[in-house]
C-alpha positions as CSV (number, residue, x, y, z in Angstrom):
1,X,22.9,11.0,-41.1
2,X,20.6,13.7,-40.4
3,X,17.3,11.9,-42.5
4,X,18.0,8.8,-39.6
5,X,17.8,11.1,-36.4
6,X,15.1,12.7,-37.8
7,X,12.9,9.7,-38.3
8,X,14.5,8.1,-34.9
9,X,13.1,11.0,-33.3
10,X,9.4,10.9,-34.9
11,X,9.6,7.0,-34.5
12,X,10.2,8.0,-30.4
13,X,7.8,10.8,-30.7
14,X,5.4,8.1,-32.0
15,X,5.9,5.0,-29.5
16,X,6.0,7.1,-26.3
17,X,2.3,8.4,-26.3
18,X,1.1,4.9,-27.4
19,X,2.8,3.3,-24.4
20,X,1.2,6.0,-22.2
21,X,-2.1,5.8,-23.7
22,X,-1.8,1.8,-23.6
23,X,-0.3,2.0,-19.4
24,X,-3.5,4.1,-19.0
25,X,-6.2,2.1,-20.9
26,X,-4.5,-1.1,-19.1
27,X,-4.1,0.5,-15.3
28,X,-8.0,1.5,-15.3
29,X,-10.2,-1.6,-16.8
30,X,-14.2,-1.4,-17.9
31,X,-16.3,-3.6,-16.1
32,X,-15.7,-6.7,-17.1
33,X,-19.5,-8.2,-16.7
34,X,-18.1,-11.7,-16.4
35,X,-18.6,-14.2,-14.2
36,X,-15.8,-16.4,-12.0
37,X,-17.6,-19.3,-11.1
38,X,-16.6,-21.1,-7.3
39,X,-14.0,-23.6,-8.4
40,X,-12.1,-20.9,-9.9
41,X,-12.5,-17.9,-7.5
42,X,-11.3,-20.3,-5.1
43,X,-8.0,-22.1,-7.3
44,X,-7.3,-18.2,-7.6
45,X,-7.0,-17.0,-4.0
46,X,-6.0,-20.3,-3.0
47,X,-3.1,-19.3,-5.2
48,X,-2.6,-16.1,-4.2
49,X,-2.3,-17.7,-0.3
50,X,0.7,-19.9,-1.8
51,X,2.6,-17.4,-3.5
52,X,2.3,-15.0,-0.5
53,X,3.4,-17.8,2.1
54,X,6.2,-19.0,-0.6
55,X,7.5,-15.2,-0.2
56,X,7.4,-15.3,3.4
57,X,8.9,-18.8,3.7
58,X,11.5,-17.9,1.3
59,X,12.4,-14.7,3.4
60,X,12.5,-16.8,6.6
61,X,15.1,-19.3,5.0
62,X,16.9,-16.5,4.0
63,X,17.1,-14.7,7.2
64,X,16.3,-16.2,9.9
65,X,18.6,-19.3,10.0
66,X,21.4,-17.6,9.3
67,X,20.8,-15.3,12.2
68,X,20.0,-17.8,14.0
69,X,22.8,-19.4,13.8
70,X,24.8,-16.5,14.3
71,X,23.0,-16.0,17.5
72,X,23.7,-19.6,18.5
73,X,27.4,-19.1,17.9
74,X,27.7,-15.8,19.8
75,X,25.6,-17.8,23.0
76,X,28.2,-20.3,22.4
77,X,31.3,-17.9,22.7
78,X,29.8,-15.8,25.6
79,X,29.1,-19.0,27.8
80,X,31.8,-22.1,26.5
81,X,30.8,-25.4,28.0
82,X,32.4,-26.4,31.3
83,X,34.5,-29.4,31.0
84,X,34.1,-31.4,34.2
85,X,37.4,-31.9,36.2
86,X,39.2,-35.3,35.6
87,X,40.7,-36.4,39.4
88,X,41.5,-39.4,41.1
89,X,38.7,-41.9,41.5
């Protein structure tokens, strides 16, 4: 039991430097000294733009109509529609 801690431990005190080093070595980048050409520095931020406004669109249709709604209803219980009297004609 012991010889398995042991090397769980050294197998632990191996992997969590190497993902540290690796975070680090990932998080700051070299220069690249490549080139993006037009068509696909354009397909990229025009892709960027979508996923941004599918976010916001999403957040609106999760959000806003409901309290819309709910805003509509409460309108609708503060001021209830008049029914017109019925007389003689």
């Amino acid at each position: 039991m012991r010889a398995t801690a042991t090397r769980t431990w050294s197998t632990i005190r191996f992997i969590v430097p190497t993902l540290a080093v690796a975070a680090i070595v990932t998080a700051v980048p070299d220069a690249a000294h490549a080139y993006v050409g037009p068509g696909a520095g354009l397909t990229a931020i025009g892709t960027v733009v979508a996923l941004m406004a599918a976010i916001f669109f999403a957040v609106v249709g999760f959000v806003w109509y409901p309290v819309k709604r709910l805003m509509k209803r409460r309108a609708a219980e503060q001021h209830p529609p008049e029914t017109p009297e019925v007389g003689p004609r």
